[in-house]
C-alpha positions as CSV (number, residue, x, y, z in Angstrom):
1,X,0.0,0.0,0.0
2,X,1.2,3.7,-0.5
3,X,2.7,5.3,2.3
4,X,2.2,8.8,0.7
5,X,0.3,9.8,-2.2
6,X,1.3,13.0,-3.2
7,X,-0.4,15.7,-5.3
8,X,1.2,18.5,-7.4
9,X,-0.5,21.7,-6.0
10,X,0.5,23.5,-9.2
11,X,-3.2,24.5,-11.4
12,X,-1.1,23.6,-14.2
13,X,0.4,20.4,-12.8
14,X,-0.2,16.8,-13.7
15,X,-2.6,15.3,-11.2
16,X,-1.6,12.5,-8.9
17,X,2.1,10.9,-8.8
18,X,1.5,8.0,-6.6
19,X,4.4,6.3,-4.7
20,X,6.4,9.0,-3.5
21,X,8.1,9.5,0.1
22,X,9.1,13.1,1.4
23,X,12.5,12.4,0.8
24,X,11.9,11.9,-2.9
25,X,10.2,15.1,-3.9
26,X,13.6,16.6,-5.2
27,X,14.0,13.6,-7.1
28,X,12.4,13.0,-11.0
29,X,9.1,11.2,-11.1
30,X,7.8,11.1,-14.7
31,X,10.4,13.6,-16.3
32,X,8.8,16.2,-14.2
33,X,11.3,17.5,-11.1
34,X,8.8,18.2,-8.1
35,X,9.9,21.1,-5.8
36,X,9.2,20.9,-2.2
37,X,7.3,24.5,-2.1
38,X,4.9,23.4,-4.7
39,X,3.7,19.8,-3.8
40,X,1.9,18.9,-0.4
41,X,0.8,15.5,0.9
42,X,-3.0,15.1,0.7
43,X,-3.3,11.8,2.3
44,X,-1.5,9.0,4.1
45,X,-2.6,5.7,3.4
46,X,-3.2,3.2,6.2
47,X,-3.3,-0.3,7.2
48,X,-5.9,-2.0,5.3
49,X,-6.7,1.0,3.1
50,X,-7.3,-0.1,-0.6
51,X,-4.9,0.6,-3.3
52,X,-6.1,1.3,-6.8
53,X,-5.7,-1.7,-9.0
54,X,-2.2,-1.8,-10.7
55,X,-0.4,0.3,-8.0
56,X,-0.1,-2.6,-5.4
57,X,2.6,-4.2,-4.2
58,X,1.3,-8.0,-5.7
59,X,0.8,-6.0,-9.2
60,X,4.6,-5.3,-9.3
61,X,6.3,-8.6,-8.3
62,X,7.9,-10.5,-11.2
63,X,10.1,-13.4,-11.6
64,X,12.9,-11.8,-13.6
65,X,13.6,-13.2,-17.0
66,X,11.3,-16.2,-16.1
67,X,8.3,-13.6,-16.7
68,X,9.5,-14.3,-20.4
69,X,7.9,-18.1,-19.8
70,X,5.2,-17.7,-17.1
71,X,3.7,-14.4,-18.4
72,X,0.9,-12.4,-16.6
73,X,-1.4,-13.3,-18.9
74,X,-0.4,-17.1,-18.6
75,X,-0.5,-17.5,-14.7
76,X,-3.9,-15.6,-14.9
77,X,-5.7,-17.7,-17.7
78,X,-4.5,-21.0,-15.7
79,X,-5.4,-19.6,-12.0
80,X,-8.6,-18.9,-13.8
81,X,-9.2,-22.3,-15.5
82,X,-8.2,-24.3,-12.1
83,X,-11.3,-22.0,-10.1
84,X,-8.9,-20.3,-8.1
85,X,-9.0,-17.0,-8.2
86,X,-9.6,-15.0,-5.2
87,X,-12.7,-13.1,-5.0
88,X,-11.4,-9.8,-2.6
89,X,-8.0,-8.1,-3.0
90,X,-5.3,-9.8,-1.0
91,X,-2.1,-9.5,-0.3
92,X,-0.6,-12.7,-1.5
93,X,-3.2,-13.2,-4.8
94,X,-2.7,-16.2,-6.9
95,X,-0.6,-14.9,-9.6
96,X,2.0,-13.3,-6.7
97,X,1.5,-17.2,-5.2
98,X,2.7,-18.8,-8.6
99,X,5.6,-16.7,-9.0
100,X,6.6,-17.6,-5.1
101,X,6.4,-20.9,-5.3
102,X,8.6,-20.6,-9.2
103,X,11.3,-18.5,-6.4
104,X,10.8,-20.8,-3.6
105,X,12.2,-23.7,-6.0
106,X,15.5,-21.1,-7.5
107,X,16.3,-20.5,-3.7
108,X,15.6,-23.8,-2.4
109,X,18.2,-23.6,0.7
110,X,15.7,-20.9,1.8
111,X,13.2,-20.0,4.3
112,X,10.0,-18.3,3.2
113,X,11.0,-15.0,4.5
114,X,14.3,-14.8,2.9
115,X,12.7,-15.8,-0.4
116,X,10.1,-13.6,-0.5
117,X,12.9,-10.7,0.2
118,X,14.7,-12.0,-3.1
119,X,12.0,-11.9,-4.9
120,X,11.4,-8.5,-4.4
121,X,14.7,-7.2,-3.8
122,X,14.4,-5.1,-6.4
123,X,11.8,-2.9,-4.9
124,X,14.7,-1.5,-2.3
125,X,16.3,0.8,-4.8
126,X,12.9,1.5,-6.1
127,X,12.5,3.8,-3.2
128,X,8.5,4.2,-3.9
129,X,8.3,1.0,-2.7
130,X,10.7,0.8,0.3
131,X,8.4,2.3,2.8
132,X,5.6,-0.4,2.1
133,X,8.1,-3.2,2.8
134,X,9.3,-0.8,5.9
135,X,5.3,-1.0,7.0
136,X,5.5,-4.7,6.9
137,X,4.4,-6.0,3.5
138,X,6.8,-9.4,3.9
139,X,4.4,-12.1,4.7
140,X,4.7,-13.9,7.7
141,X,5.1,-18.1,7.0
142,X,2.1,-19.0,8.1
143,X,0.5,-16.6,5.5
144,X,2.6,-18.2,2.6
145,X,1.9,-22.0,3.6
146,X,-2.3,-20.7,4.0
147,X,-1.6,-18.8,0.2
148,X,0.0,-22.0,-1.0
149,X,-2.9,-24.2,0.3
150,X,-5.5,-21.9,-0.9
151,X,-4.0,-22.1,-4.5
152,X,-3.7,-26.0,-5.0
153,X,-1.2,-27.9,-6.7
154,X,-4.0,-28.1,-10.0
155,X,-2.3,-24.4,-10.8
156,X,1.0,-26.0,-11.2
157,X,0.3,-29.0,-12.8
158,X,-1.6,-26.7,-15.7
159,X,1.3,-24.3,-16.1
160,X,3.5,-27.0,-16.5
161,X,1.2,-28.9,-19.3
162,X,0.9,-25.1,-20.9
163,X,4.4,-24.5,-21.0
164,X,5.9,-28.2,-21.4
165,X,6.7,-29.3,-25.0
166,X,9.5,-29.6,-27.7
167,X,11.9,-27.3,-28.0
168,X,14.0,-28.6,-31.2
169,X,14.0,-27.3,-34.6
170,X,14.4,-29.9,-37.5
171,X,17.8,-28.4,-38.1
172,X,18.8,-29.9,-34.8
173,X,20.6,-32.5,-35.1
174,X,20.8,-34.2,-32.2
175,X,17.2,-34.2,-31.6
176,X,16.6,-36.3,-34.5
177,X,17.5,-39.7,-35.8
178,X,16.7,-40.8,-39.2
179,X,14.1,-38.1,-39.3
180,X,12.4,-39.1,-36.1
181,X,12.6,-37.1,-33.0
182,X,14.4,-39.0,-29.9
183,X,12.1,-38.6,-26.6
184,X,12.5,-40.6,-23.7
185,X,10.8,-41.4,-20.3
186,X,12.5,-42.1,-17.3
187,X,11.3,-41.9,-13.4
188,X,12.9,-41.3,-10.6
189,X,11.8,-41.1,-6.6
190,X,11.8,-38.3,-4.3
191,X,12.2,-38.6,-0.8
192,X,9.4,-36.7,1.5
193,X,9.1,-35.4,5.0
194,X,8.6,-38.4,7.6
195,X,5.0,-38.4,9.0
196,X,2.2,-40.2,9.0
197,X,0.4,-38.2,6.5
198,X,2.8,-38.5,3.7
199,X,3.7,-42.6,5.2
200,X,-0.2,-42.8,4.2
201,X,-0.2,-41.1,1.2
202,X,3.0,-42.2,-1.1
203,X,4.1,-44.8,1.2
204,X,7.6,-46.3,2.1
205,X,10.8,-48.2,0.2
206,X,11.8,-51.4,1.5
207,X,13.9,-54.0,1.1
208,X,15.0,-57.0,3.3
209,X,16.7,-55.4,5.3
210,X,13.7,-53.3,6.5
211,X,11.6,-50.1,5.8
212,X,13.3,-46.9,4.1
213,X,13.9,-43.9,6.3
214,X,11.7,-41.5,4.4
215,X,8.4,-41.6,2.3
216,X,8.6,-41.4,-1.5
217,X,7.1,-40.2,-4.1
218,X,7.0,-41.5,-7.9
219,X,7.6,-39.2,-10.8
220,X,7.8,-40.3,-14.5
221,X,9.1,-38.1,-17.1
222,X,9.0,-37.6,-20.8
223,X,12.0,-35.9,-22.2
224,X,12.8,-34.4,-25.9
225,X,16.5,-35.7,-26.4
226,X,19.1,-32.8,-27.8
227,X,17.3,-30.0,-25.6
228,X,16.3,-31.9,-22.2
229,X,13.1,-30.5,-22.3
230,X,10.8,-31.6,-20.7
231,X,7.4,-32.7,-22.5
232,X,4.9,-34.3,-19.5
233,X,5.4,-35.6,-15.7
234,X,2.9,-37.3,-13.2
235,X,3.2,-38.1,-9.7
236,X,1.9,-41.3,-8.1
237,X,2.2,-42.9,-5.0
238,X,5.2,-45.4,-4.9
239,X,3.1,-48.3,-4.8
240,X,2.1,-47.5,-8.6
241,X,4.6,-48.9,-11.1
242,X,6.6,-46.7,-13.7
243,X,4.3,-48.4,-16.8
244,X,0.8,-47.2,-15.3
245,X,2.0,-43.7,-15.4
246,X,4.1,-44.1,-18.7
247,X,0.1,-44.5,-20.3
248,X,-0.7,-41.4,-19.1
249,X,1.9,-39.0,-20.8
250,X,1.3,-41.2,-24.2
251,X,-0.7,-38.2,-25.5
252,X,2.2,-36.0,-25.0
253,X,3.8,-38.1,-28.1
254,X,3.6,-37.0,-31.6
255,X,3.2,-38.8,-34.5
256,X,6.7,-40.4,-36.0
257,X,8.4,-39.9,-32.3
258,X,11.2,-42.1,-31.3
259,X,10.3,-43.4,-27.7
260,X,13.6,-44.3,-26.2
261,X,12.9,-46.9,-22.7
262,X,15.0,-48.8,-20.3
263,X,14.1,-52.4,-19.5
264,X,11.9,-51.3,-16.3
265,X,9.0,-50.4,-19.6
266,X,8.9,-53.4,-21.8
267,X,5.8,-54.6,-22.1
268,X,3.3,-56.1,-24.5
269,X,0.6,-53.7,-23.2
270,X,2.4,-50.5,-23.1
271,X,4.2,-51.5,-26.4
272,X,1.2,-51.9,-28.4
273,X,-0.3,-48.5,-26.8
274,X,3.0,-46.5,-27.8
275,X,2.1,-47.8,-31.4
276,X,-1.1,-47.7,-31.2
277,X,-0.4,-43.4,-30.2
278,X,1.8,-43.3,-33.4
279,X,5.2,-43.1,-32.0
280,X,7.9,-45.8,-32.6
281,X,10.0,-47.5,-29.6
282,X,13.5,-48.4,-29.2
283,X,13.5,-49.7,-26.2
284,X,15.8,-52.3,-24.0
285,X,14.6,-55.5,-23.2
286,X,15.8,-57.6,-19.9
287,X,17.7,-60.8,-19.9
288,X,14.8,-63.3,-19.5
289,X,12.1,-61.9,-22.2
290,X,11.3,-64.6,-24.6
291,X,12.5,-63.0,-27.8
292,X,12.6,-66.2,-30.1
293,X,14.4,-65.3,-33.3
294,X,11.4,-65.7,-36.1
295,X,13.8,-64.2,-39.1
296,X,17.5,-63.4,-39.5
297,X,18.3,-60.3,-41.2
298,X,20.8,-59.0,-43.7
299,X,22.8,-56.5,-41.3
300,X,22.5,-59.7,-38.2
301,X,19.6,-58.4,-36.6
302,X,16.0,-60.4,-36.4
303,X,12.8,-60.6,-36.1
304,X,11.2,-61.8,-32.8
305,X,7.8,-60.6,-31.1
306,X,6.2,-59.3,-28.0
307,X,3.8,-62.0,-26.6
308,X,0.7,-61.3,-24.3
309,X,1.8,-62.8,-21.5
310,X,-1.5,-64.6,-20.7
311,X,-1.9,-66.1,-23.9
312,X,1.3,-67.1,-23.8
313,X,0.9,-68.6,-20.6
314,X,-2.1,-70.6,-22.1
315,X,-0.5,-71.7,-24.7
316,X,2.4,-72.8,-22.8
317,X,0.3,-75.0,-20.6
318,X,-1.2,-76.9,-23.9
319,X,2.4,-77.4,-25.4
320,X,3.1,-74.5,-28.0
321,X,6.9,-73.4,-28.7
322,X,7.8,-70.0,-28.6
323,X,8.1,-69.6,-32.0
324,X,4.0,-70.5,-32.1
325,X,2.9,-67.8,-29.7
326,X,1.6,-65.2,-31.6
327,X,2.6,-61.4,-30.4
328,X,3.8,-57.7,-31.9
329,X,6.6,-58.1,-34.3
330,X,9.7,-56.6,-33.5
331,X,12.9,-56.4,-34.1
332,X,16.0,-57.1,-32.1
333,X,19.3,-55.2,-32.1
334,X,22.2,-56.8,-30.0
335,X,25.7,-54.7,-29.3
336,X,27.9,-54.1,-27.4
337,X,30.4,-50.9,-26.5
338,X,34.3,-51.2,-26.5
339,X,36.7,-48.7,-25.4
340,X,39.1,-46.8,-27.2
341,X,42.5,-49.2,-26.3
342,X,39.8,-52.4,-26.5
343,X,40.7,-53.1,-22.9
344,X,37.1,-52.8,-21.4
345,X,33.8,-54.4,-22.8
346,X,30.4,-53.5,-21.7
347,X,27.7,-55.5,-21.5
348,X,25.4,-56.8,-24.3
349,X,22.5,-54.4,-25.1
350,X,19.6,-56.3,-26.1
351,X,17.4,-53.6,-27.9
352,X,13.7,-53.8,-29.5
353,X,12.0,-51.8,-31.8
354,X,8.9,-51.8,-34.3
355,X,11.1,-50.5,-36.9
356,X,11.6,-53.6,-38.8
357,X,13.0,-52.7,-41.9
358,X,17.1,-52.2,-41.5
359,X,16.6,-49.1,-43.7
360,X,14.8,-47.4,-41.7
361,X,17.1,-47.2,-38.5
362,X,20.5,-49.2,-38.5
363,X,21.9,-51.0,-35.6
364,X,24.6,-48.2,-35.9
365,X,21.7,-45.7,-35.6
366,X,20.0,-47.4,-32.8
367,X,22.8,-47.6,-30.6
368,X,23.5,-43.8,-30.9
369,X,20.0,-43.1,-30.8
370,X,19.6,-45.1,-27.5
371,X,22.7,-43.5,-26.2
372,X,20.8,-40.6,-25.7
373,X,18.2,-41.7,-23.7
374,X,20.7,-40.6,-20.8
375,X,19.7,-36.7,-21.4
376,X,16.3,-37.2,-19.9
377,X,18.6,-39.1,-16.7
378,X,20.6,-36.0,-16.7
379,X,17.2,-33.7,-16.7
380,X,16.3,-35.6,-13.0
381,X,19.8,-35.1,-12.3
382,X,19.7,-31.0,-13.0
383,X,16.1,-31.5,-11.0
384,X,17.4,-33.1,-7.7
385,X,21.3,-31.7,-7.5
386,X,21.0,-28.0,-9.4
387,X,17.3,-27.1,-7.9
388,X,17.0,-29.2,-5.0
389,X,19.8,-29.1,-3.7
390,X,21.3,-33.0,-4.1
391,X,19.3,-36.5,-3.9
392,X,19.7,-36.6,-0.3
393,X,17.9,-32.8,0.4
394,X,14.1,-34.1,1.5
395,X,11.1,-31.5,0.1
396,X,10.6,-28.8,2.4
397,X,6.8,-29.2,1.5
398,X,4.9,-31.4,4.6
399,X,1.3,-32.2,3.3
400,X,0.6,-34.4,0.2
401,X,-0.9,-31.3,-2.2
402,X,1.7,-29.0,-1.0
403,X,4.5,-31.8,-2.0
404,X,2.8,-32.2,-5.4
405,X,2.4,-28.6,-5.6
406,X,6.0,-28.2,-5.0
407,X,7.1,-30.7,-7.3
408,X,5.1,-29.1,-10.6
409,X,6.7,-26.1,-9.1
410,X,10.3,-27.4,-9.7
411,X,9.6,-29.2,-13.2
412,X,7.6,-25.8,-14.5
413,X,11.1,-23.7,-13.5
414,X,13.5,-26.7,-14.8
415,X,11.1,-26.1,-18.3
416,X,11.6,-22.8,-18.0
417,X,15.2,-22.4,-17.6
418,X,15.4,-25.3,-20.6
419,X,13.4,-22.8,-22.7
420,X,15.6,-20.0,-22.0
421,X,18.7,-21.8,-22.7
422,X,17.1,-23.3,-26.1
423,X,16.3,-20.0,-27.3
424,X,19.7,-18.4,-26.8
425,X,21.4,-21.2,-28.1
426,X,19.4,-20.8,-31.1
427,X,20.2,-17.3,-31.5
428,X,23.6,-17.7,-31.1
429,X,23.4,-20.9,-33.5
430,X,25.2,-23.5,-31.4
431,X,23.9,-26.8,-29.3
432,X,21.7,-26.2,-26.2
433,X,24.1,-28.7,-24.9
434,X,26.7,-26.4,-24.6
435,X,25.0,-24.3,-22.2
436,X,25.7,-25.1,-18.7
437,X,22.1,-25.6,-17.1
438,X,23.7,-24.5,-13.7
439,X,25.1,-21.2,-15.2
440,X,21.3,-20.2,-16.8
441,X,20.0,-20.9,-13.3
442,X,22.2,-18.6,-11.4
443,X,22.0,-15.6,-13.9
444,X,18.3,-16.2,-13.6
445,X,18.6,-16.0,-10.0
446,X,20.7,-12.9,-10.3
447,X,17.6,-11.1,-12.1
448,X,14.7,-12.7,-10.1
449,X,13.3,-9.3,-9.3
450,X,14.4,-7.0,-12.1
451,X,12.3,-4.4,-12.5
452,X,12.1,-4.5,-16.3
453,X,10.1,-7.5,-15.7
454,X,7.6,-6.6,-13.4
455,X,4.0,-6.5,-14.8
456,X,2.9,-3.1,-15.8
């Protein structure tokens, strides 16, 4: 709110210039210099008194260059769409909520107070504003964590699906493989603050030798190879598989992608979705799947299939040989990777794809191509160690929709910053991989509260 709201006393003067402090009326508000002897303080705004729409505190706050991704406009139409918006003026509205929770995931090693200072930290020189954060206009914790819950983790799942997508042009290189774009999906697990809420919600990892430490939570990604962007994520309890969630991002796939798996997603049913969604797989198959060889091919790869595994269990039980159980038709690419000097040999890669003609992606092709699927292990990487702060930093967030909430929140400003970096890189006409992902997010944290970017 204004502490002082001053008027220009002069007939011929130019109304109101809001924002002002005594000790600024020698200084230059709107190219005009304002003179002591000719100005006079009308009002003083109070506690609770209403602003005019535009000239409040909330109205100002951007996120930097990030405000180049999550626009206004953009956090407004989603806030609207997920039925949140609040219906009196407030002092943490949704849009100012959105672009706390995108600062609260740059500045992870901090508390809610010293986050909200960075965010508008550039309000101190901007000395209109310094006597409004002198009359208490930080939010207290307590405040946030209500904002937060009032706003929902819906918000941040929409902003992510509006901003999430493929970043590569066609004259990227390695984005594509024999004409096919390379995308990938990967998960990973997060661990979650220890109580019984989140225990009841996601649940624990075990093993024999007893129950993890920490709840977890599942996340599966899908990836565009060459840029590490990211295209869709879910969230699921750990008790659901990686494959159940895979279905759900299948829409996120365009026609003709590349669909690059480890062995944790081979499956007849997810297989024949992924084909049935237009993409193509190349995907990596473990040790004991049946993949009888049905035809040799010219450059030693063959032809095997993908069986329903309960029709090949019935047919088992009356007798049939593998070669008789019908299933998708694949084919299977075996190689492995020598070093340099020859002195070290890694395993065999056993590696499965609908592509069935040799011409169309050659066992040369399709080891490069799978190769890359490490991009999207790298994008979880730059996710837990860059943003969060290392695998073994635990969510700050305590309550299942806040920890989801949080988690969009981190994957919409990963997108963001991959955005950023894939448009520079195309201006300056080199490989997005050349751009350190750690660099982008520290100049970005550098400029979280320029003014340029505040919303007018």
């Amino acid at each position: 709110m204004l502490p002082y709201i001053i008027a220009n006393s002069n007939p011929a003067g130019h109304g109101l210039l809001p924002g002002l402090t005594t000790g600024d009326l020698g200084a230059w508000a709107n190219g005009v210099k304002l003179d002591l002897q000719r100005c006079k303080i009308i009002c003083v705004a109070r506690p609770g008194q209403q602003v005019v729409a535009g000239d409040r505190l909330a109205d100002r706050i951007g996120i930097g260059v990030l405000a180049k991704v999550f626009t206004p406009e953009l956090v407004d139409r989603v806030v609207e769409q997920a039925g949140v918006r609040e219906q009196r003026t407030r002092t943490l509205p949704a849009r100012v909520v959105v672009y706390y929770l995108l600062a609260m995931v740059l500045f992870f090693q901090s508390g809610y107070g010293e986050v909200w200072n960075k965010l508008v930290a550039g309000l101190d020189w901007a000395r209109r504003f310094r006597a409004r954060l002198d009359l208490g206009m930080q939010p207290s914790p307590a405040a946030i964590t209500y904002a937060r819950q009032r706003l929902g983790w819906r918000v941040m799942e929409r902003l992510l699906e509006e901003t999430a997508g493929p970043l590569a042009g066609q004259d990227q290189q390695s984005a594509f493989v024999a004409g096919m774009r390379l995308v990938a999906i990967d998960g990973m697990c997060l661990d979650l603050p220890d109580n019984q809420e989140n225990g009841a919600e996601f649940g624990y990892p075990g093993n024999d030798g007893g129950r993890g430490p920490f709840p977890q939570i599942r996340v599966v990604g899908l990836g565009e190879c060459g840029t590490r962007a990211v295209l869709g994520a879910v969230t699921s309890p750990l008790a659901t598989g990686e494959q159940p969630l895979a279905r759900q991002l299948l829409g996120k796939l365009q026609p003709g992608d590349l669909l690059l798996a480890d062995r944790n997603f081979l499956s007849h049913g997810l297989l024949a979705e992924v084909l049935a969604a237009g993409g193509h797989v190349l995907w990596r198959a473990k040790s004991d799947v049946d993949l009888p060889v049905l035809e040799v091919l010219p450059d030693g790869t063959w032809l095997s299939r993908i069986a329903d595994p309960a029709v090949s269990r019935r047919m088992r039980r009356k007798g049939a040989s593998g070669e008789d159980i019908p299933g998708i038709i694949v084919r299977v690419i075996e190689y492995s990777v020598t070093s340099e000097d020859g002195s070290e040999t890694s395993e065999t890669f056993t590696l499965v794809t609908d592509l069935l003609d040799p011409a169309l992606l050659s066992p040369r092709q399709a080891a490069g191509a799978y190769a890359s699927r490490w991009q999207l292990e790298t994008c979880f990487g730059e996710l837990e160690t860059s943003l969060r702060g290392g695998s073994a930093v635990v969510l700050r967030s305590k309550s299942p929709p806040m920890i989801r909430q949080e988690i969009y929140a981190m994957l919409c400003c990963y997108q963001a910053i991959r955005t950023l970096i894939s448009h520079a890189a195309g201006d300056a006409g080199i490989d997005p991989a050349r751009i350190s992902f750690t660099r982008a997010r520290d100049g970005i944290r550098s400029r979280i509260s320029d003014s340029g970017c505040f919303s007018p």
